[in-house]
C-alpha positions in Angstrom: 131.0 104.0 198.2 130.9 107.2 197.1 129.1 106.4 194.0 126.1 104.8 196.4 126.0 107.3 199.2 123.9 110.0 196.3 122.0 107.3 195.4 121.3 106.2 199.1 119.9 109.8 199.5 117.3 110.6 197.0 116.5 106.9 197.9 115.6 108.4 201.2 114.2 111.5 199.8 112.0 109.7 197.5 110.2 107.4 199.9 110.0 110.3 202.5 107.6 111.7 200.1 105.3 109.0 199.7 104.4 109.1 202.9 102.8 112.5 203.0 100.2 111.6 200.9 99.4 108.8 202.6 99.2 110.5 205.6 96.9 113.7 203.8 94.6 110.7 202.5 93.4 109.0 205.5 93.5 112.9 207.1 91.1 113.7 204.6 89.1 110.8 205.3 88.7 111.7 209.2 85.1 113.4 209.4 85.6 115.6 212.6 88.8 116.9 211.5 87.0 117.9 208.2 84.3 118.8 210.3 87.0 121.1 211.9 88.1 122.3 208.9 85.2 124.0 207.8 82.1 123.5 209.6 83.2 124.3 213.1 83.3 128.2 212.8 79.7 128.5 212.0 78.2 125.5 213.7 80.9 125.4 216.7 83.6 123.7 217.8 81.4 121.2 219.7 78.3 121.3 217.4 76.7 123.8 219.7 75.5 126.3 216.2 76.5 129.9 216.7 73.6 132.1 216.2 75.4 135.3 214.8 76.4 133.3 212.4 72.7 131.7 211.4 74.2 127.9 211.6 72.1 125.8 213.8 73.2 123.5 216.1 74.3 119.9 214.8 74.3 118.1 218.2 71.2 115.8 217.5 71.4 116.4 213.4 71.2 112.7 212.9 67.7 112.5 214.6 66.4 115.3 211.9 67.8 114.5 208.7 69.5 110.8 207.5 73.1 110.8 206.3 71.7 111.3 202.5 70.2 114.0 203.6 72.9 115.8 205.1 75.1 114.9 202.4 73.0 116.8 199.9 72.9 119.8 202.1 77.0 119.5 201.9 77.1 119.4 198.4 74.5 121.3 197.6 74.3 124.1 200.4 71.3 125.7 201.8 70.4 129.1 203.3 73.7 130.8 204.3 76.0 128.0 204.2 77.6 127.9 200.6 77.4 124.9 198.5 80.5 122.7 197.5 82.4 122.8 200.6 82.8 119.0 200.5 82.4 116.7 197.9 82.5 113.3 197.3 83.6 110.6 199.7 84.7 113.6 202.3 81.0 114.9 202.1 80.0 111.7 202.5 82.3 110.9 205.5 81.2 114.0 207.4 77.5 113.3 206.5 77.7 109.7 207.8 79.6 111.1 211.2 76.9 113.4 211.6 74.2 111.3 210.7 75.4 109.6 213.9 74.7 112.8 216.5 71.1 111.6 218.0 
């Protein structure tokens, strides 16, 4: 029993772990959390844009631009907002959820 209970442990220690980075991958996945992330302090919390910051508002984006649209401006920036801050399926997750603000 002794010999087991180590074993037992690092067992529990080891599968413990896997489930953080299942948890970070569907987090990372979740377009208004991202959204969150890193769009929210320029273009507010509720898509409202903040003007001292020179964001527009992104309530009705989806109306303006189409989701490849927006997903180029996230990967490739434009005026102010810096380029890269998503890429790849999370830049096309948050382009697709606001391509859906009308």
């Amino acid at each position: 029993m002794k010999k087991i209970l180590p074993f037992i442990l690092i067992l529990s220690i080891l599968a413990g772990c896997g489930g953080s980075d299942n948890e970070q991958n569907s987090a990372s996945l979740d377009p208004e959390m991202l959204y969150k992330q890193k769009c929210a302090s320029c273009h507010g919390a509720e898509l409202e844009g903040i003007p001292s910051s020179q964001a527009p508002a992104l309530t009705n984006i989806g109306s303006k631009l189409s989701k490849e649209e927006i997903e180029q401006i996230i990967i490739d920036g434009v005026s102010n907002m810096p380029a890269g801050l998503y890429k790849g399926s999370d830049a096309a997750a948050v382009a697709e959820w606001l391509a859906e603000k009308k």
